[in-house]
RODO-2510 file (C-alpha; in nm, 4 decimals, decimal comma):
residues 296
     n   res          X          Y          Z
     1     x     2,3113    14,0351     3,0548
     2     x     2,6291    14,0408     2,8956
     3     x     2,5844    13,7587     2,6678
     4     x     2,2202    13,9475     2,5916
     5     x     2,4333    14,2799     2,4600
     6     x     2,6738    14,1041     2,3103
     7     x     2,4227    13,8821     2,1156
     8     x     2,2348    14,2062     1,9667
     9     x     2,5547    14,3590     1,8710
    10     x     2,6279    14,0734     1,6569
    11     x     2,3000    14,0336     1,4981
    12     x     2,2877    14,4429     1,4309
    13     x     2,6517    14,4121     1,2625
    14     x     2,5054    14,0598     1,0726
    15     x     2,2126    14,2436     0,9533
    16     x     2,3942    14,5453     0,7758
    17     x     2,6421    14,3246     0,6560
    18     x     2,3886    14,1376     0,4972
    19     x     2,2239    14,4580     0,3534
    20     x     2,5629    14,6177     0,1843
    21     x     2,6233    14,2427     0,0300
    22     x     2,2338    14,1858    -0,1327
    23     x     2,2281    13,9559    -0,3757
    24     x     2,1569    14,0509    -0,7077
    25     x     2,0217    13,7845    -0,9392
    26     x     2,2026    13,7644    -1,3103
    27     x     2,0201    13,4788    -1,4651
    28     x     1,6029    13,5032    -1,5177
    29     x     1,3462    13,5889    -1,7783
    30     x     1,1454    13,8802    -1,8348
    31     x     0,8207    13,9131    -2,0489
    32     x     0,7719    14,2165    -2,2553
    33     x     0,4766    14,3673    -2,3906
    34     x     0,5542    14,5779    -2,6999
    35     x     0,2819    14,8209    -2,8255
    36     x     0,3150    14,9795    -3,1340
    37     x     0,0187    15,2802    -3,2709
    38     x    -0,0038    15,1504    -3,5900
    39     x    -0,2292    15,4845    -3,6936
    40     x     0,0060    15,7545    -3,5705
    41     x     0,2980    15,5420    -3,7083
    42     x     0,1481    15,4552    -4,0818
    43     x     0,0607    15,8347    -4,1005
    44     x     0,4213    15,9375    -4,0689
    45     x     0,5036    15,6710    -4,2922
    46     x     0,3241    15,7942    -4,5673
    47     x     0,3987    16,1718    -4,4961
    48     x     0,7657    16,0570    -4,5313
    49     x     0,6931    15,8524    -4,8430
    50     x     0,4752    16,1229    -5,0150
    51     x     0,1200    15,9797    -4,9129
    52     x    -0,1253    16,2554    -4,9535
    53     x    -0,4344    16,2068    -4,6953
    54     x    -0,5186    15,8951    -4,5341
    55     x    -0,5445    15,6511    -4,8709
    56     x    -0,1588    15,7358    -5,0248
    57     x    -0,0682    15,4254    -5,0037
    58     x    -0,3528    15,2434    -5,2101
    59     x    -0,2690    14,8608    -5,0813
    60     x    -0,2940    15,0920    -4,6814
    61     x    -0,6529    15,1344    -4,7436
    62     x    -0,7914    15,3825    -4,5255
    63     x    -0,6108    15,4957    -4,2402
    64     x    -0,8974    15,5512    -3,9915
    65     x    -1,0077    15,2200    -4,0603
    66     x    -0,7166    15,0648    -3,8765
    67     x    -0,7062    15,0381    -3,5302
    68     x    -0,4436    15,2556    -3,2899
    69     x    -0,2391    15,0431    -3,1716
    70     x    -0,1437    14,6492    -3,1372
    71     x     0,0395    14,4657    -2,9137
    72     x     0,2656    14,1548    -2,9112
    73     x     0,4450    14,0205    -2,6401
    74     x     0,8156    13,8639    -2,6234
    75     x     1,0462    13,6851    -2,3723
    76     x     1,4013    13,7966    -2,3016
    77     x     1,6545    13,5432    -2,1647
    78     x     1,9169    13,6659    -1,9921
    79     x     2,2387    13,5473    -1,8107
    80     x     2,5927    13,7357    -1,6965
    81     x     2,6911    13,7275    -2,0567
    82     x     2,3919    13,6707    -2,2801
    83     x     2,0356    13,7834    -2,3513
    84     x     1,8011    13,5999    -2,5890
    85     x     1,4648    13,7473    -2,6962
    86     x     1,2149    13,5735    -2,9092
    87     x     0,8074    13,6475    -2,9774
    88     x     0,5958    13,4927    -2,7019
    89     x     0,2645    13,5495    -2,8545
    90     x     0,0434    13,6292    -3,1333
    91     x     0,0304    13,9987    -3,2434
    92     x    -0,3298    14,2338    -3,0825
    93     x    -0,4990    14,4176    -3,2599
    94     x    -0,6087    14,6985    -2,9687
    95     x    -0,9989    14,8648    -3,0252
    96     x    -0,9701    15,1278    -3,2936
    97     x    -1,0904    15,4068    -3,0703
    98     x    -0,8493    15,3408    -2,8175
    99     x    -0,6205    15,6346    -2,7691
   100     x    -0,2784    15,6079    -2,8241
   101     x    -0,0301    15,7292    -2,5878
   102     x     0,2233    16,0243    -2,6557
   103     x     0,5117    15,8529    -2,7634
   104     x     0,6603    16,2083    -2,8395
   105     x     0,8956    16,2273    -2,4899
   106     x     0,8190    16,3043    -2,0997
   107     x     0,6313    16,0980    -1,8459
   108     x     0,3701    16,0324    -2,0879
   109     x     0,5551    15,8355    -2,2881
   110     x     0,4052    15,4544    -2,2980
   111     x     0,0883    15,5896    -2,1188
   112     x     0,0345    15,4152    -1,7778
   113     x     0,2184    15,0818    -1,8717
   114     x     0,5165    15,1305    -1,5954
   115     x     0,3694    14,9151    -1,3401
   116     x     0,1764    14,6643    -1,5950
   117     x     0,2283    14,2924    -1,5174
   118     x     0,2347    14,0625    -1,2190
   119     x     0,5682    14,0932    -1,0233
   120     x     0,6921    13,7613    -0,8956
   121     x     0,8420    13,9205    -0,5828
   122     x     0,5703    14,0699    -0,4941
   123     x     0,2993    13,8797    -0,6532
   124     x     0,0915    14,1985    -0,6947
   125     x    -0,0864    14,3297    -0,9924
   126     x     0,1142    14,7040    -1,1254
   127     x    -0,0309    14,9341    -1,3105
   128     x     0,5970    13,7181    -4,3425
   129     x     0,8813    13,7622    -4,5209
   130     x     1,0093    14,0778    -4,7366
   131     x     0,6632    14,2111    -4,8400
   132     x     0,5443    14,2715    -4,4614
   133     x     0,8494    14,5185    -4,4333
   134     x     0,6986    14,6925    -4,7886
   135     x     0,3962    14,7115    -4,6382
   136     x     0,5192    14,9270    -4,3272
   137     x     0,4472    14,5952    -4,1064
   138     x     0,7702    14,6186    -3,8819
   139     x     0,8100    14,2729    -3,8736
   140     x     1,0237    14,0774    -4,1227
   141     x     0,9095    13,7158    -4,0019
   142     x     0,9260    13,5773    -3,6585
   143     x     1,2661    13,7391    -3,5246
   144     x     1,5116    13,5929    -3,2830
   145     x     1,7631    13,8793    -3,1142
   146     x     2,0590    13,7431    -2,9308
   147     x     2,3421    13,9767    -2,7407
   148     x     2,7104    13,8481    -2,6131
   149     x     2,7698    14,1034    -2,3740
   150     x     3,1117    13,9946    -2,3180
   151     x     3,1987    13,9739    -2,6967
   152     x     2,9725    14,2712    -2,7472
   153     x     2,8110    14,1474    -3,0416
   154     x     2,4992    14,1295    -3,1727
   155     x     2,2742    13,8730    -3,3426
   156     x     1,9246    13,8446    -3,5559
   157     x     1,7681    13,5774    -3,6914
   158     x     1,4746    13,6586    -3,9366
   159     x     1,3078    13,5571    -4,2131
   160     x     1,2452    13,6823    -4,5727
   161     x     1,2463    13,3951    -4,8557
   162     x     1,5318    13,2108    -4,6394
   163     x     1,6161    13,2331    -4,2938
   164     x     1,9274    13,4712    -4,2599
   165     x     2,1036    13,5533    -3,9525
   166     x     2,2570    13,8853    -3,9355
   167     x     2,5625    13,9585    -3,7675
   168     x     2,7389    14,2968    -3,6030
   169     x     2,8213    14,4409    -3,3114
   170     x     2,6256    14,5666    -3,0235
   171     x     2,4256    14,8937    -3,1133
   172     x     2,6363    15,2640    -3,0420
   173     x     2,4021    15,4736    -2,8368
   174     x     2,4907    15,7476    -2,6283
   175     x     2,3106    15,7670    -2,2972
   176     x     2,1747    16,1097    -2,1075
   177     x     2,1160    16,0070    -1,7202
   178     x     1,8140    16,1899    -1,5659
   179     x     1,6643    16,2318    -1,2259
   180     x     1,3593    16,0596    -1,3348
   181     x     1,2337    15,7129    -1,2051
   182     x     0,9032    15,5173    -1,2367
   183     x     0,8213    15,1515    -1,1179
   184     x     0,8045    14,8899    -1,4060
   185     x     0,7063    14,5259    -1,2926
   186     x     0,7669    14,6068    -0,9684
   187     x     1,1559    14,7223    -1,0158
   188     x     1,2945    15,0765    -0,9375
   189     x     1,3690    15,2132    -1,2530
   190     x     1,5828    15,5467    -1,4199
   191     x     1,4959    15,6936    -1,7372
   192     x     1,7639    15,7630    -1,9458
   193     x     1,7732    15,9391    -2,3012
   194     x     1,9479    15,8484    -2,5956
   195     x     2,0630    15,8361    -2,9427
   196     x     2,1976    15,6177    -3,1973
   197     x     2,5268    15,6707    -3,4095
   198     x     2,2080    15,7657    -3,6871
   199     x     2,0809    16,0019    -3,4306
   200     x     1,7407    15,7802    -3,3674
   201     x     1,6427    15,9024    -3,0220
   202     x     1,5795    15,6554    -2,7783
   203     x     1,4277    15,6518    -2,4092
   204     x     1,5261    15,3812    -2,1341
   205     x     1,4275    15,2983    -1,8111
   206     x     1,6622    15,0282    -1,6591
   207     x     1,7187    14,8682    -1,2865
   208     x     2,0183    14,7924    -1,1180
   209     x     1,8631    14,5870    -0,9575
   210     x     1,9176    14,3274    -1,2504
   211     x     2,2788    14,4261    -1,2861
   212     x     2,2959    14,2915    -1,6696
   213     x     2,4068    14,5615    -1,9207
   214     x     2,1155    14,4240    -2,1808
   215     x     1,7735    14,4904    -2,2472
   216     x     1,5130    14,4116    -2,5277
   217     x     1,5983    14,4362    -2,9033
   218     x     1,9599    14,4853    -2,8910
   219     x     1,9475    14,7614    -2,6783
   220     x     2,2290    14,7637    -2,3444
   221     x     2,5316    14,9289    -2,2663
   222     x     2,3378    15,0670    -1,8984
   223     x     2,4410    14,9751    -1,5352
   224     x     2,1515    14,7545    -1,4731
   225     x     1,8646    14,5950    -1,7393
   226     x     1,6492    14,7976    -1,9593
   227     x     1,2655    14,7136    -1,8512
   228     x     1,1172    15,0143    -2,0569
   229     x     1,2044    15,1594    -2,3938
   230     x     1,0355    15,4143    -2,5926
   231     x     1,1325    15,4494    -2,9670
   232     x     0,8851    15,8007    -2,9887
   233     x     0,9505    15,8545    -3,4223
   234     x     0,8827    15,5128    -3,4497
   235     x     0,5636    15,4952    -3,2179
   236     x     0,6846    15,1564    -3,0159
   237     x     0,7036    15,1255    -2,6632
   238     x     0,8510    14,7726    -2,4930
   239     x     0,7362    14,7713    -2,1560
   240     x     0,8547    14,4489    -1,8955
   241     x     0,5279    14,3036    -1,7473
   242     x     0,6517    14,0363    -1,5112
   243     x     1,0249    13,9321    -1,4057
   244     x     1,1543    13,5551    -1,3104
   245     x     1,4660    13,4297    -1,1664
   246     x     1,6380    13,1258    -1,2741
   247     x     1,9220    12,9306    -1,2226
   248     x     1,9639    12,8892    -1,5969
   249     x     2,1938    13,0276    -1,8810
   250     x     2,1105    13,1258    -2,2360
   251     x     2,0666    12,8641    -2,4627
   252     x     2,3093    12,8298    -2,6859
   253     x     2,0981    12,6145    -2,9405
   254     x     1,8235    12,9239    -3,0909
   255     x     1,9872    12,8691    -3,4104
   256     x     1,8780    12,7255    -3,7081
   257     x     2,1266    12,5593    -3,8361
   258     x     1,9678    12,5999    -4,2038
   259     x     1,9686    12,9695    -4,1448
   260     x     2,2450    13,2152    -4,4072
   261     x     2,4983    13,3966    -4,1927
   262     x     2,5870    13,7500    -4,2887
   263     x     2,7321    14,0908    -4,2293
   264     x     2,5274    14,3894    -4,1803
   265     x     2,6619    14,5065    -4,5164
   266     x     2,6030    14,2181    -4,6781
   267     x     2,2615    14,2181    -4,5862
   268     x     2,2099    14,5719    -4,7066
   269     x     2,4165    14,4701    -5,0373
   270     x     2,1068    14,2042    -5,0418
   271     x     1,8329    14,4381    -5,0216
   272     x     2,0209    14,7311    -5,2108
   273     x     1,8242    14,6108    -5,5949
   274     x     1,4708    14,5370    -5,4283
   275     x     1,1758    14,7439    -5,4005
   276     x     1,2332    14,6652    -4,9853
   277     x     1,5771    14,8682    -4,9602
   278     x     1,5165    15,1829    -4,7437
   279     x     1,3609    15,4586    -4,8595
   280     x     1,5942    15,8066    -4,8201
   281     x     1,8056    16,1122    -5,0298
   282     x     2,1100    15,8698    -4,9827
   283     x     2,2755    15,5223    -4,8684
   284     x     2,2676    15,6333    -4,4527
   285     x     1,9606    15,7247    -4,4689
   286     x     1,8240    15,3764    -4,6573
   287     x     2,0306    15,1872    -4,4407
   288     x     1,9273    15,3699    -4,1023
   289     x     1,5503    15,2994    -4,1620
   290     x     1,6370    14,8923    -4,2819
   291     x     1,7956    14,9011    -3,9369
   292     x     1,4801    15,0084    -3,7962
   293     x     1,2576    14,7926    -3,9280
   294     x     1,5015    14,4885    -3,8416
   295     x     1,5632    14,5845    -3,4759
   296     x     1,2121    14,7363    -3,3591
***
């Protein structure tokens, strides 16, 4: 009987040693679905730019002839250190009477994408070039974003007539904690709200239970991985759908070695006598929204 007591007293301590000492996996992938609503998002465009009705733009066509939204998926590598995320997939055009979500703020924010995706713990289903940035495309060639967390610097690798990579240091953003969680690809998540050095307001969602300071397009500097960002003046959600954990760390070969290395500056320098410089009253403002369209 004593041996009995004894034996349960050990396996009781065992088990919530066991439970203050989880392990938390630092190495894995994550697949994220990014949606953007190309209607809402070309309308502001053009109400920026001076676009008077649906048809300012005249190479646009006509607004309500696009569809609301398309999607286009990405992988994120990530390791202790490092995250690497590069396109997965070919970009969706979504139905044009689909509704958008409100990308304005609040719960609604990404529409009912926070449990999207399969969830390999559980296994259960949750709820080219320069003139594509001219045209308002958001996507300046197939782009490659890599982070050194421990460096804290930052890395993209894009295309316009040459492949440039552009170097800096890990984005500025100040982050807001809330009392607000959701579930996204099966991970306990916090939303947190924030804003860039440019004041471009951001909102997060990240777990701790991927305790990596990273998340997707440059974005980091949380206790835990970001699985869910809303950029809501941009109209582009990033949503995780599905979570793996390897035994593998970032490769270190994503480079091509053909590609131009360059500053931030020197990049804007670059675009500073083209029609594809940012559009604004002064130099912040031009460089803020060639940020934008090289990040998101």
């Amino acid at each position: 009987m004593t041996k009995l007591l004894i034996g349960f007293i050990l396996l009781l301590f065992g088990t919530d040693a066991f439970a203050q000492h989880a392990y938390f996996a630092t190495k894995g992938t994550i697949n994220f679905e990014k949606v953007v609503y190309t209607k809402a998002r070309m309308r502001e465009l053009m109400a920026k730019h001076g676009g008077n009705g649906n048809r300012g733009m005249m190479y646009m066509g006509n607004i309500d002839e696009m569809p609301e939204s398309s999607t286009s998926n990405f992988v994120l590598k990530f390791d202790e250190n490092q995250t690497l995320m590069e396109s997965n997939a070919e970009e969706t055009p979504t139905k044009p009477n689909t509704s958008p979500a409100n990308t304005r703020g609040g719960r609604g924010s990404g529409g009912g994408r926070g449990n999207a995706g399969t969830n390999q713990r559980t296994g259960t289903n949750g709820g080219g070039g320069m003139r594509s940035m001219g045209r308002g495309s958001n996507r300046m060639g197939d782009k490659t974003y890599f982070q050194n967390l421990k460096a804290k610097t930052s890395e993209v690798q894009l295309q316009i007539d040459e492949k440039i990579i552009i170097k800096d240091s890990l984005q500025d953003v100040t982050w807001r904690f809330t009392d607000e969680f959701r579930t996204i690809a099966g991970y306990e998540c916090r939303r947190v709200n924030g804003a860039t050095k440019d004041s471009l307001y951001l909102i997060a969602f990240y777990s701790e239970e991927i305790p990596v300071s990273g998340g997707p397009v440059l974005t980091g500097g949380l206790p835990g991985m970001i699985l869910g960002l809303v950029i809501p003046e941009m109209h582009i959600n990033y949503w995780a759908t599905e979570v793996k954990f390897t035994t593998d760390q970032v490769s270190s070969t994503w480079k091509d070695k053909k590609a131009k290395e360059m500053s931030s500056n020197e990049f804007f320098k670059l675009l500073s006598g083209s029609m594809f410089r940012g559009r604004g009253n002064n130099d912040a403002q031009q460089r803020r929204q060639i940020l934008e369209q090289i990040l998101y």
